[in-house]
C-alpha positions as CSV (number, residue, x, y, z in Angstrom):
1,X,0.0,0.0,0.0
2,X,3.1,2.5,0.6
3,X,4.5,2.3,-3.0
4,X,0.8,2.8,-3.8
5,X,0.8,6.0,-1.7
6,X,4.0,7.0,-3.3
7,X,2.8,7.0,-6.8
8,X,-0.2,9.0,-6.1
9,X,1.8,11.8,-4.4
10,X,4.1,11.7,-6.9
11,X,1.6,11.9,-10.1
12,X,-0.5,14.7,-8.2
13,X,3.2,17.1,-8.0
14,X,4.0,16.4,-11.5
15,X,-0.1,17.1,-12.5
16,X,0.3,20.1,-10.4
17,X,3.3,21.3,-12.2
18,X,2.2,20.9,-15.6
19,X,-1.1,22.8,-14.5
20,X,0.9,25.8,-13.1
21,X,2.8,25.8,-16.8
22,X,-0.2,26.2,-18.5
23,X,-1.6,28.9,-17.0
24,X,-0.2,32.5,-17.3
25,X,0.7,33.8,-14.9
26,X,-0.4,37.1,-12.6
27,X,1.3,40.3,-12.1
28,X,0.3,43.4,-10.6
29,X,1.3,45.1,-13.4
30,X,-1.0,43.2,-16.1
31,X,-4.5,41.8,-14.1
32,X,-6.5,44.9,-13.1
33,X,-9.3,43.7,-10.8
34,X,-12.1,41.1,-10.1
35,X,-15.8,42.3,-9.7
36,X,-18.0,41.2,-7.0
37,X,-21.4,40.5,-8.4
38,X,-25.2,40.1,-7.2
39,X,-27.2,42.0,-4.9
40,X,-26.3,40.7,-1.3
41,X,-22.8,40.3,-2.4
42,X,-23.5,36.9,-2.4
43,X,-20.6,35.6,-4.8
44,X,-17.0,36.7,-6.2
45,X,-16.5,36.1,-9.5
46,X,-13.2,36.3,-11.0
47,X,-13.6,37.5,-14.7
48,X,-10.5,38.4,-15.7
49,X,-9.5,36.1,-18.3
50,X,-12.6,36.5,-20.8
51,X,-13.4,35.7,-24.2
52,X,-16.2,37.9,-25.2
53,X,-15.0,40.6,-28.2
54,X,-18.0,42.8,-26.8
55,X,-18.5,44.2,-23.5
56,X,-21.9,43.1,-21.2
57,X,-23.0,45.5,-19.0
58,X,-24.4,43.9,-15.0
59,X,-27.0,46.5,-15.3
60,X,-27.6,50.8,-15.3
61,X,-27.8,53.5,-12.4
62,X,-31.3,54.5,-12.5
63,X,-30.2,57.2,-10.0
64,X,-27.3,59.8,-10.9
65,X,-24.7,58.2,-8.6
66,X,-21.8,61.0,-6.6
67,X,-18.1,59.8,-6.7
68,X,-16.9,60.1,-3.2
69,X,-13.0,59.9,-2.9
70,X,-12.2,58.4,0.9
71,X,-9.1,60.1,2.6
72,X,-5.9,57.6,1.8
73,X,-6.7,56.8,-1.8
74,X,-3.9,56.9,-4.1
75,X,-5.5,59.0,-6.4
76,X,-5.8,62.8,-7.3
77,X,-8.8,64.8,-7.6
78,X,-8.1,65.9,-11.0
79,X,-7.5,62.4,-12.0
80,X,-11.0,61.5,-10.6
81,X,-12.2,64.5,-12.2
82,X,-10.4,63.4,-15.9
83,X,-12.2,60.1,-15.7
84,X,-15.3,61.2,-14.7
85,X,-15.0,63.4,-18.0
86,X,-13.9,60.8,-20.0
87,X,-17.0,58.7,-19.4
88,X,-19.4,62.0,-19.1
89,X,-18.7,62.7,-22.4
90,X,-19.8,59.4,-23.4
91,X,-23.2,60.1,-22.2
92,X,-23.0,59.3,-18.6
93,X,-24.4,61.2,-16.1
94,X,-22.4,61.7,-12.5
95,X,-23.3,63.9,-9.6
96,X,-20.8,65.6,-7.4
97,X,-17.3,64.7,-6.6
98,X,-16.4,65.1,-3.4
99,X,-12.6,64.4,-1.5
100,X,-12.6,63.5,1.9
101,X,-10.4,65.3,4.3
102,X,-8.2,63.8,7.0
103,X,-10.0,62.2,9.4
104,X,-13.3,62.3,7.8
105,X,-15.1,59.0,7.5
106,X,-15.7,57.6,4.6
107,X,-19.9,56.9,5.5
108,X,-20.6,56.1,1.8
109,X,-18.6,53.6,1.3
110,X,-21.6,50.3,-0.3
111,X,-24.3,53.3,0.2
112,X,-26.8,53.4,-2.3
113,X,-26.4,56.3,-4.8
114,X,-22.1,56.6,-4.7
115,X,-19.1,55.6,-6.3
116,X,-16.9,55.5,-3.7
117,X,-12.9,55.7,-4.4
118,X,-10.9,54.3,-1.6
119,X,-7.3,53.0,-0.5
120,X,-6.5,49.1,-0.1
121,X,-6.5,47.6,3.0
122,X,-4.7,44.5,4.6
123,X,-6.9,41.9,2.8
124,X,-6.4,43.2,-0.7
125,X,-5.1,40.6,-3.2
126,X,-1.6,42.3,-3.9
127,X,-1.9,40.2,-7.4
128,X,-4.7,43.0,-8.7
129,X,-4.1,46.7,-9.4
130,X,-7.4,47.9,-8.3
131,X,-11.0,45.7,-7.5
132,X,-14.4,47.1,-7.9
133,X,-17.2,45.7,-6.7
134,X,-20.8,46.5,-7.0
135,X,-24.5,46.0,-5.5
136,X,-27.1,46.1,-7.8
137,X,-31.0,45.2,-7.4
138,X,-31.1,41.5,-9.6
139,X,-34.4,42.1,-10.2
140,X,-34.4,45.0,-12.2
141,X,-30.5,45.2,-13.2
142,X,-30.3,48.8,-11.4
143,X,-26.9,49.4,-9.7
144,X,-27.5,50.4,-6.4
145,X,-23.7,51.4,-4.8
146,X,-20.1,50.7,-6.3
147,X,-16.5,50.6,-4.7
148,X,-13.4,51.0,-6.5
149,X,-10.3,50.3,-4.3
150,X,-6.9,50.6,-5.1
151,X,-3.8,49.5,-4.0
152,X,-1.3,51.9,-5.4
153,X,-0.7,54.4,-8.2
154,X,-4.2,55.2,-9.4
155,X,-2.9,57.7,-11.1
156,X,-1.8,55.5,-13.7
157,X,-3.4,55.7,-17.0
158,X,-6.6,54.3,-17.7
159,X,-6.9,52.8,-15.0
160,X,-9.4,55.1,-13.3
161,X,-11.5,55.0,-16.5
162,X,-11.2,51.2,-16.6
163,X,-12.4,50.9,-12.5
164,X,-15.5,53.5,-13.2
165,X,-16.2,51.3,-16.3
166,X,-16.9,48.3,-14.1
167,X,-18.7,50.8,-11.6
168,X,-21.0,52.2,-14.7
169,X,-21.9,48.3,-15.2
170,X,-19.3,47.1,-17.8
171,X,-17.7,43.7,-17.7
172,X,-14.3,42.9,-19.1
173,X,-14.0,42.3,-22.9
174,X,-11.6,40.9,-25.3
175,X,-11.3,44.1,-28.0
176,X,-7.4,44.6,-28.0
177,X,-7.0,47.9,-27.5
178,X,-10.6,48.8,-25.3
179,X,-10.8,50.3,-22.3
180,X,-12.6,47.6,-21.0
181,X,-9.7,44.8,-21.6
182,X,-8.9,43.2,-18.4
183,X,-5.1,43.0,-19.3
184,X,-3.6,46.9,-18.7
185,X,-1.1,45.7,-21.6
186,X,-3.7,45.1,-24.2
187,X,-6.0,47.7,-23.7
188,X,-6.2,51.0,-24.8
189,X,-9.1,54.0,-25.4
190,X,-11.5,52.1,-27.7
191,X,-15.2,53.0,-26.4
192,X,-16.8,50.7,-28.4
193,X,-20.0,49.4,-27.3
194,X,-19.9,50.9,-24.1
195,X,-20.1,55.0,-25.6
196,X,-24.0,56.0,-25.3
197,X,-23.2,58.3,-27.6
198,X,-22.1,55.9,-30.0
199,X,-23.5,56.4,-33.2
């Protein structure tokens, strides 16, 4: 029974190994988040690695959400500003943006009606640049609340404009060279499918 026990170990490394060749593998610098889907927050989905060539959206804000920025983000206010832009002028609607000062809680954070833009904490997956997760209404595919956190350098480009993508509703897609692509090293500025002012 010992050789038995033996082989089995042995087979399940060498399974292992080939397994971890096939798959590519995760850096910080290419992955850019998960989304956390469903109303309750019931279930994380990872959906990274995608094949779809056009985006899906999870569902629309019925109400005209605020971006809240919580103290500690690594983020500017005129970079929030910019990407706000970049998606207003795609037809989007946004209320105010407002920056937290020191010491000032950050009360909106999963509220229903805000964005809110906040720093990583302990339990972030350091293999992700930024994860945005959102609570929407199932029944009616209305987002209710969305949180973009980030772990470092949100000042980076496009990523801001990718993060409020998934908080407007938009899952990944495959385009190369869309905003929506989930690998930072692929995409690019294509709106495609996801402008409202798209002709």
């Amino acid at each position: 029974m010992e050789p038995f026990n033996e082989f089995i170990k042995v087979f399940l490394k060498i399974a292992l190994i080939i397994l971890l060749m096939t798959i590519r593998p995760v850096s910080s610098d290419d992955t850019i988040e998960i989304e956390e889907l469903s109303f309750n927050q019931i279930e994380i989905k990872d959906i990274s690695r995608v094949d779809r060539w056009k985006p899906r959206s999870l569902g629309v804000w019925i109400m005209t959400p605020d971006v809240i920025i919580c103290h500690g983000a690594p983020v500017t206010l005129e970079r929030v500003e910019s990407a706000i832009e970049w998606w207003s002028s795609r037809g989007y609607s946004f209320g105010r943006i407002v920056q937290k000062n020191p010491g000032e809680p950050c009360d909106e954070a999963g509220v229903d009606g805000f964005i809110t833009i906040e720093s990583a904490g302990s339990d972030f997956d350091m293999s992700y640049m930024a994860i945005t997760h959102i609570k929407s209404n199932n029944t009616i595919d209305e987002i209710l609340a969305a949180r973009v956190t980030i772990l470092f350098n949100g000042n980076r480009e496009r990523l801001l404009e990718h993060e409020i993508g998934h908080a407007l509703g938009w899952r990944h897609c495959n385009r190369r060279g869309h905003i929506m692509h989930p690998f930072m090293s692929e995409g690019g500025w294509d709106d495609t499918h996801v402008s409202l002012t798209e002709d």
